[in-house]
TORKOL-4160 file (C-alpha; in steps of 0.2 Angstrom, whole numbers, padded with zeros to 4 digits, m for minus):
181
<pt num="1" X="0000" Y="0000" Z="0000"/>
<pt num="2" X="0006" Y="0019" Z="m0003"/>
<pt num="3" X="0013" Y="0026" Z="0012"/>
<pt num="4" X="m0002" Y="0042" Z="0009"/>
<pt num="5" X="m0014" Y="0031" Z="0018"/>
<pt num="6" X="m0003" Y="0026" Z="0032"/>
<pt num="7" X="0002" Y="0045" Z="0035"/>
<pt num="8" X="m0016" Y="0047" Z="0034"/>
<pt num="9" X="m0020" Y="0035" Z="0045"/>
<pt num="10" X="m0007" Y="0041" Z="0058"/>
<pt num="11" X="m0015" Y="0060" Z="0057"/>
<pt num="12" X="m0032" Y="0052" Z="0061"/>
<pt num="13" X="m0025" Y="0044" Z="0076"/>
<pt num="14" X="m0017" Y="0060" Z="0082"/>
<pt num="15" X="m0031" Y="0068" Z="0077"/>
<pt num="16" X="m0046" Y="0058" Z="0085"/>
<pt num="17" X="m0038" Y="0050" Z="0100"/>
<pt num="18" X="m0019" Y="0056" Z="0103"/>
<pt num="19" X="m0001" Y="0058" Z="0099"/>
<pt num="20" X="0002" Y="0048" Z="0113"/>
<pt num="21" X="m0010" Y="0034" Z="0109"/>
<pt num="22" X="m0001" Y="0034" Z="0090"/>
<pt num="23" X="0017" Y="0032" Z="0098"/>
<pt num="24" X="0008" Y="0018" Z="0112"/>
<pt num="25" X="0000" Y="0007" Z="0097"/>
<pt num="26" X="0018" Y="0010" Z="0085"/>
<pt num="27" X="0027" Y="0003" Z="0099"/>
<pt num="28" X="0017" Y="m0013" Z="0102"/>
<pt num="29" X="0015" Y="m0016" Z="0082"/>
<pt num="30" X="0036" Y="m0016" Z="0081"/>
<pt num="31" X="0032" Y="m0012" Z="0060"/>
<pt num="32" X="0045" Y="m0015" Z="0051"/>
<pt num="33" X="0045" Y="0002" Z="0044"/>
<pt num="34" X="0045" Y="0007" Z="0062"/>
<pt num="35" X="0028" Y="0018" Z="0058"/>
<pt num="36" X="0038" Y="0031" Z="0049"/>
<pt num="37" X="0031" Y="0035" Z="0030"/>
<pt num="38" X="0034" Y="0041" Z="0017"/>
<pt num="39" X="0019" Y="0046" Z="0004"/>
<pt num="40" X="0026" Y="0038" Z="m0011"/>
<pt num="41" X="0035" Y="0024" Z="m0002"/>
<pt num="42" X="0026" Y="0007" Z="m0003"/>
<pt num="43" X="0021" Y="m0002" Z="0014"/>
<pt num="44" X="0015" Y="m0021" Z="0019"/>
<pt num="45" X="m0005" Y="m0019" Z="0019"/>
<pt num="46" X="m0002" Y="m0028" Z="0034"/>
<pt num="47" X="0006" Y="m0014" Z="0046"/>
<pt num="48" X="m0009" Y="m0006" Z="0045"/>
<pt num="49" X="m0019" Y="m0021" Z="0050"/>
<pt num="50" X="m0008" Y="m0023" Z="0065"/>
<pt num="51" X="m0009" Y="m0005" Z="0068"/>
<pt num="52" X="m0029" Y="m0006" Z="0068"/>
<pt num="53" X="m0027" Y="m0020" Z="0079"/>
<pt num="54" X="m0019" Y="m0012" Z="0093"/>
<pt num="55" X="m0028" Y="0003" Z="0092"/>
<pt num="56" X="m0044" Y="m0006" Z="0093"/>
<pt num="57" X="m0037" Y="m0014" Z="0107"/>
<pt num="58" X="m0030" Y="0004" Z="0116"/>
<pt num="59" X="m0047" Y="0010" Z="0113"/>
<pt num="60" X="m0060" Y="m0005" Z="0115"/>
<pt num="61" X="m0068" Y="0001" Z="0099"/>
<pt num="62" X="m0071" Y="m0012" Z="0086"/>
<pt num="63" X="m0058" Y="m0015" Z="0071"/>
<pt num="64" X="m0071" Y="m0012" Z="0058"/>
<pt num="65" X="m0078" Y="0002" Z="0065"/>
<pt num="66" X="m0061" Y="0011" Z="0066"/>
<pt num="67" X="m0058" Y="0006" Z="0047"/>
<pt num="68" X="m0074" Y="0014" Z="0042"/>
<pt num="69" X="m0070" Y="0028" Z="0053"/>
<pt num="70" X="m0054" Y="0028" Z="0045"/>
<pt num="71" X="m0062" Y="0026" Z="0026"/>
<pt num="72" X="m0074" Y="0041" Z="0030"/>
<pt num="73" X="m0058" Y="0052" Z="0037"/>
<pt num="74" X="m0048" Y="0049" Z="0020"/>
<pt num="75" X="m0065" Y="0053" Z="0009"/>
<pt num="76" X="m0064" Y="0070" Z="0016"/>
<pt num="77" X="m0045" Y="0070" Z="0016"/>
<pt num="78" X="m0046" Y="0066" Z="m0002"/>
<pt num="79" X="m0058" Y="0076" Z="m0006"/>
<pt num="80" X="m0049" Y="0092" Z="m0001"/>
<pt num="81" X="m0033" Y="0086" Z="m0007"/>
<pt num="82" X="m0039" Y="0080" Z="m0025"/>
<pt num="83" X="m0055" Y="0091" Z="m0028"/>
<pt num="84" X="m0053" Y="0088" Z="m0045"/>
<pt num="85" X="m0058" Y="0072" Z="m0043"/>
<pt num="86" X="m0076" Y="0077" Z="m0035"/>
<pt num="87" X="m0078" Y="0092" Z="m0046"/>
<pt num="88" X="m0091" Y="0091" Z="m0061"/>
<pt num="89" X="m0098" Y="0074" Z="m0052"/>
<pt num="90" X="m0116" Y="0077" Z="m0044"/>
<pt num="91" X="m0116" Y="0065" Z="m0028"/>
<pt num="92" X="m0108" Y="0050" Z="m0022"/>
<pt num="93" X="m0119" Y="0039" Z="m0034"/>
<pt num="94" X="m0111" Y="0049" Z="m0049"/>
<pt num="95" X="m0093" Y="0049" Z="m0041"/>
<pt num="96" X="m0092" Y="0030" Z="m0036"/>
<pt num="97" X="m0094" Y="0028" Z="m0054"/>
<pt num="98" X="m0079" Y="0038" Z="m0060"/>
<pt num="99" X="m0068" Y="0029" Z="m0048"/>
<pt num="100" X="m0060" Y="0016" Z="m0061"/>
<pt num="101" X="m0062" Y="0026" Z="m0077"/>
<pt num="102" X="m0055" Y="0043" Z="m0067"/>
<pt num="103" X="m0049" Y="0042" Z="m0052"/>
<pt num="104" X="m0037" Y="0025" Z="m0052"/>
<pt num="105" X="m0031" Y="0030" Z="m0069"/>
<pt num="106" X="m0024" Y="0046" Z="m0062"/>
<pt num="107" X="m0017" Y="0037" Z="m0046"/>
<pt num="108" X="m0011" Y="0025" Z="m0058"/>
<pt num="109" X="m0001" Y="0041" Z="m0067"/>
<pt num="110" X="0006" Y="0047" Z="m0050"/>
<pt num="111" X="0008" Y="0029" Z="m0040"/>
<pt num="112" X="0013" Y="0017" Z="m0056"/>
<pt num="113" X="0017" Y="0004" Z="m0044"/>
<pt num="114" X="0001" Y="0005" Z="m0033"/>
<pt num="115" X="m0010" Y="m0011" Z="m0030"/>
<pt num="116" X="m0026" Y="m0005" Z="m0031"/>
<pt num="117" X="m0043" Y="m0011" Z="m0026"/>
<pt num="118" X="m0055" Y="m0014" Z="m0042"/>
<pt num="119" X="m0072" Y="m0007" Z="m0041"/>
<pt num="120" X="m0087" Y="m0013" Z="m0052"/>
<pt num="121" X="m0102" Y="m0003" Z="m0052"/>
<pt num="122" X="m0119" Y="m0006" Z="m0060"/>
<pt num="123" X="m0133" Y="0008" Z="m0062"/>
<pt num="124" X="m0150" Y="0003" Z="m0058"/>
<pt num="125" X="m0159" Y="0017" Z="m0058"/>
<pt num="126" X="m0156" Y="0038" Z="m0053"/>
<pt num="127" X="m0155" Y="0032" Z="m0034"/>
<pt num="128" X="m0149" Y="0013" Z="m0033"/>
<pt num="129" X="m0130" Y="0010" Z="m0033"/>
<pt num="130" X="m0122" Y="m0009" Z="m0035"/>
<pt num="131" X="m0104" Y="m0009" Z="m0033"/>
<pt num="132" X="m0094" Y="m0025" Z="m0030"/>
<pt num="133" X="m0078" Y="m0021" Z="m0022"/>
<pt num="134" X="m0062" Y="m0033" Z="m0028"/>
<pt num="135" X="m0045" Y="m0035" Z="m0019"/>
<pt num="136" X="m0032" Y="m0046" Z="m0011"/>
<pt num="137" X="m0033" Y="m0035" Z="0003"/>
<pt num="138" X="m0045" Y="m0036" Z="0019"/>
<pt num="139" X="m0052" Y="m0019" Z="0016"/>
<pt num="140" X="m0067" Y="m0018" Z="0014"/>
<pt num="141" X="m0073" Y="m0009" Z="0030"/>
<pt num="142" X="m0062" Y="0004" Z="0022"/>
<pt num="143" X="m0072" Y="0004" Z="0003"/>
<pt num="144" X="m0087" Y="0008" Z="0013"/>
<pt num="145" X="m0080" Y="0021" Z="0025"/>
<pt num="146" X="m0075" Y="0028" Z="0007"/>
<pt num="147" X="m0093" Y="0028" Z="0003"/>
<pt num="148" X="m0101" Y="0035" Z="0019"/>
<pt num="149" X="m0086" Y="0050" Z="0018"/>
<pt num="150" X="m0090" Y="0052" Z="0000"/>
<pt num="151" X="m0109" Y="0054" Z="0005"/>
<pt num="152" X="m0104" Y="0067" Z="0020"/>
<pt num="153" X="m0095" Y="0077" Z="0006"/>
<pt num="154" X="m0108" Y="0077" Z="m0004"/>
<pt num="155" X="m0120" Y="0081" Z="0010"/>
<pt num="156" X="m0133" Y="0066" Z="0007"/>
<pt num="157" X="m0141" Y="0050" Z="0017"/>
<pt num="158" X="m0138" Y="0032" Z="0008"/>
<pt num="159" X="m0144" Y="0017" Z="0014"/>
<pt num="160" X="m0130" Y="0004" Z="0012"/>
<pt num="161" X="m0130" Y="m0016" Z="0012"/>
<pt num="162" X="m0115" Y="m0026" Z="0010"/>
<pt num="163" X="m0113" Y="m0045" Z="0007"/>
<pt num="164" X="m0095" Y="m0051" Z="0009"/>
<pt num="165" X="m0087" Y="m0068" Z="0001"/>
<pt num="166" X="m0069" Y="m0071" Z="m0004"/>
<pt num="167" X="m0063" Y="m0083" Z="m0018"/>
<pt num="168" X="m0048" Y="m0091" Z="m0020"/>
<pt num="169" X="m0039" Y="m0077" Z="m0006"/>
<pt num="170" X="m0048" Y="m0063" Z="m0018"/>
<pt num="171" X="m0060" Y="m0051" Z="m0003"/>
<pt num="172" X="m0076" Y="m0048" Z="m0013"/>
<pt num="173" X="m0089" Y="m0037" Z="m0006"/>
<pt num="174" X="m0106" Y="m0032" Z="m0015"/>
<pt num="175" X="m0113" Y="m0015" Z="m0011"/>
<pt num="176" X="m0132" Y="m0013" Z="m0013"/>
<pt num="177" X="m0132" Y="0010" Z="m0010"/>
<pt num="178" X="m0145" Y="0018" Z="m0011"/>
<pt num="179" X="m0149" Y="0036" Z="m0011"/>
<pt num="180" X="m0161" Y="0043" Z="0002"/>
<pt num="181" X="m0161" Y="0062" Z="m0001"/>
């Protein structure tokens, strides 16, 4: 993974619990990249997991909640760092839509070595959203933090269900989104 969403991680930490709480669950994770990163360096998906791990245990809150939280926190960080990918786009139906055609295409010109997710998406109608979320990462608390931050930016109320499988070590979740506004 890019080192971007560890950095981002990190900051939510900081910023939602505490510095102190940051330094406590670095310690106990001993990373290999000893929880210094470098937005373009490339990290072990699976620092982040153990950092999640501990701070779920520091903080008694559940892992997936904190990835969500997590997903929703880098939704807005993107959005403020990339607007150009939410400019011209009408809601988060519309957006989730650009993400393969657009968004990893342009990450793909700035992170050419990045393992990226694969997200599917299928209109049903002005309001009803399926995407299927693809990787060989454990993420996808993450996808629908993504969603629900996306859906904070553009200021609206979905109604999200999610059916999770994996095949052959591939995590493949279905999201059934559904616009309430």
């Amino acid at each position: 993974m890019k080192g971007i969403v560890f950095s981002e991680f990190n900051d939510m930490v900081e910023e939602t619990f505490s510095p102190e709480i940051l330094d406590r669950i670095i310690e106990k994770a001993a990373l290999p990249s000893g929880g210094a990163y470098t937005s373009v360096g490339t990290y072990d998906h699976v620092e982040l997991v153990s950092l999640v791990t501990h701070l779920s245990e520091e903080t008694g809150i559940d892992a997936g909640e904190l990835v969500r939280a997590f997903g929703k926190h880098l939704a807005g960080r993107f959005a403020t760092q990339y607007p150009a990918f939410f400019n011209g786009v009408d809601g988060t139906l519309d957006f989730l839509e650009t993400i393969e055609a657009h968004v990893h295409v342009e990450v793909r010109k700035l992170y050419p070595d990045a393992e990226l997710p694969i997200f599917d998406t299928r209109r049903h109608d002005r309001d009803h959203l399926q995407m299927t979320y693809r990787s060989n990462r454990p993420f996808a608390d993450l996808a629908e933090g993504l969603i629900l931050g996306c859906a904070e930016h553009f200021n609206e109320n979905l109604k999200i269900s999610r059916e999770d499988n994996q095949h052959n070590g591939i995590n493949e979740s279905r999201f059934a989104i559904q616009q309430q506004n």
